[in-house]
C-alpha positions as CSV (number, residue, x, y, z in Angstrom):
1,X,0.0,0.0,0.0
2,X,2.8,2.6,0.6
3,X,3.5,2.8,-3.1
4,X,-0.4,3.9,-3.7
5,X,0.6,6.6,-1.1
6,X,3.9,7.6,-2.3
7,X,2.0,8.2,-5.6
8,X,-1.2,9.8,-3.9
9,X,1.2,11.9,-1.7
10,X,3.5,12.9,-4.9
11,X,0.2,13.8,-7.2
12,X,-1.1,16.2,-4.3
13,X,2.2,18.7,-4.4
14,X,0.1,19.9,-7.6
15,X,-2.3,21.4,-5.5
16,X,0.1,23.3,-3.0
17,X,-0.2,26.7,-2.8
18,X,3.2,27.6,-1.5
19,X,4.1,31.1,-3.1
20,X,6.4,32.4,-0.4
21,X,8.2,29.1,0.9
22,X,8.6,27.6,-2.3
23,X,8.1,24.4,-0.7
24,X,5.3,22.1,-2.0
25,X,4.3,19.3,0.3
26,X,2.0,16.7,-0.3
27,X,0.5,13.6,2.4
28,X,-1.7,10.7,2.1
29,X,-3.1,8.9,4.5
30,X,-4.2,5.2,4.8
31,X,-7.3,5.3,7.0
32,X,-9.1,3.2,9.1
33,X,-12.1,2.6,6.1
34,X,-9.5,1.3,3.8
35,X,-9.8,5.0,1.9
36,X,-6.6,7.2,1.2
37,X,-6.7,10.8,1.4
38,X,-4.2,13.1,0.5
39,X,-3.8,17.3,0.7
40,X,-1.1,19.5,0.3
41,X,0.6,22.7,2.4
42,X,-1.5,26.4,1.8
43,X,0.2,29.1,2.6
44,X,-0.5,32.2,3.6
45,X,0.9,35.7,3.1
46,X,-0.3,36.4,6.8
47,X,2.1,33.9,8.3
48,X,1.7,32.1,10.1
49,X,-1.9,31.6,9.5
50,X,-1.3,28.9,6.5
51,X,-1.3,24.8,7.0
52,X,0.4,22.0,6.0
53,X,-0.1,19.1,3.6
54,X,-0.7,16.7,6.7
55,X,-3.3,18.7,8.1
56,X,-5.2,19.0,4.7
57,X,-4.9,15.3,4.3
58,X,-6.4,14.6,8.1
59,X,-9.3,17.4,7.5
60,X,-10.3,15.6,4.1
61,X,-9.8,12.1,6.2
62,X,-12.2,13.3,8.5
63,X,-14.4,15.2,6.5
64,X,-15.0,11.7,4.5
65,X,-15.6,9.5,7.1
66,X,-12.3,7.9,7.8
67,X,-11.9,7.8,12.2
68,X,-8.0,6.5,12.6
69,X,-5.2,6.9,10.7
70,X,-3.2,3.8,9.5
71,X,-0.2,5.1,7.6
72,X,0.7,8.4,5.7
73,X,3.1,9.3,3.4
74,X,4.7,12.9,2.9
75,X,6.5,13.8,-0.1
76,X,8.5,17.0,-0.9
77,X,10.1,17.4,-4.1
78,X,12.9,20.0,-2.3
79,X,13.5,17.8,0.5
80,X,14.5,14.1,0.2
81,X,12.9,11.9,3.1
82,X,10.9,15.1,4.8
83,X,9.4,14.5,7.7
84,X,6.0,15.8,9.5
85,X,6.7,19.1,11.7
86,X,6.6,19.0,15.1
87,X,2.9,20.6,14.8
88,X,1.8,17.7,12.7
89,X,2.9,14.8,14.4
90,X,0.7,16.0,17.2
91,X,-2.4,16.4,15.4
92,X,-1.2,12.8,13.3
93,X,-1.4,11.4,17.5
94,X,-4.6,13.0,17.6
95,X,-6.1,10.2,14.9
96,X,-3.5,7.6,15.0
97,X,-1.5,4.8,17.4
98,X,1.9,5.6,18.6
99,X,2.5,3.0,16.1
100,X,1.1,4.0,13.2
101,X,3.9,4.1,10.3
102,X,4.9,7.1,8.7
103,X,7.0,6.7,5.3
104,X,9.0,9.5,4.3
105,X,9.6,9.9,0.2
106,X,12.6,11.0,-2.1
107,X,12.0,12.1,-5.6
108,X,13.4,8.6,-6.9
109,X,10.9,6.7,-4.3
110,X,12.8,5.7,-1.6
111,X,11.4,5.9,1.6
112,X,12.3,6.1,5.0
113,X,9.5,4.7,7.5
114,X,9.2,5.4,11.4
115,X,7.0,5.0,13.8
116,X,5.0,8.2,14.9
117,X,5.6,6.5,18.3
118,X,9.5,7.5,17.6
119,X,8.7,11.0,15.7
120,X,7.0,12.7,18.5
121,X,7.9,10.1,22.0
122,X,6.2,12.4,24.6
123,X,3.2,13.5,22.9
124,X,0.9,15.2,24.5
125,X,-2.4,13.2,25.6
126,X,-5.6,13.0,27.5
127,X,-3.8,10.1,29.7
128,X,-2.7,12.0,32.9
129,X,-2.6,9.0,35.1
């Protein structure tokens, strides 16, 4: 399945609207129903009032139905193997297990994959015990 996401992932940096970083991102995420969605980053002149391509792809995850996520890909054609920002990976643990895989593209498809468990270790939860 992580090919299907690398492509879903890749086909979404058309959509970016990333005028001032010059930085397209685009995600996909497996969900729960079996469904991929994907989105990309939108910027904003009035930074920093723009989103990423992660949180586009959980909005239209959500927006569709899909509850959990399974696995996501990101994909930046600037930035081989880019990884989820800081911001992201906590609203990825919002909707997803500690071990839910992330896969991380390059332009020629290779992939580095890590748990969000090991992106974001201490995330921040509703378990205070």
């Amino acid at each position: 399945m992580s090919q299907n996401l690398f492509k879903a992932a890749k086909a979404a940096t058309a959509f970016s609207h990333s005028p001032y970083s010059k930085f397209p991102v685009g995600a996909a995420i497996l969900a729960d129903d079996g469904k991929v969605y994907s989105g990309a980053n939108i910027e904003n002149i009035a930074f920093p009032q723009g989103w990423c391509a992660e949180t586009t792809a959980l909005s239209h995850m959500i927006m569709g139905g899909g509850k959990r996520v399974l696995e996501i890909a990101v994909f930046a054609p600037c930035h081989p193997h880019c990884p989820p920002c800081g911001g992201c990976r906590q609203k990825l643990a919002e909707f997803a297990d500690a071990s839910a895989q992330i896969h991380m593209y390059a332009e020629d498809g290779s992939v580095k994959t890590a748990a969000l468990g090991d992106l974001l270790p201490m995330n921040f939860n509703a378990d205070l015990t």
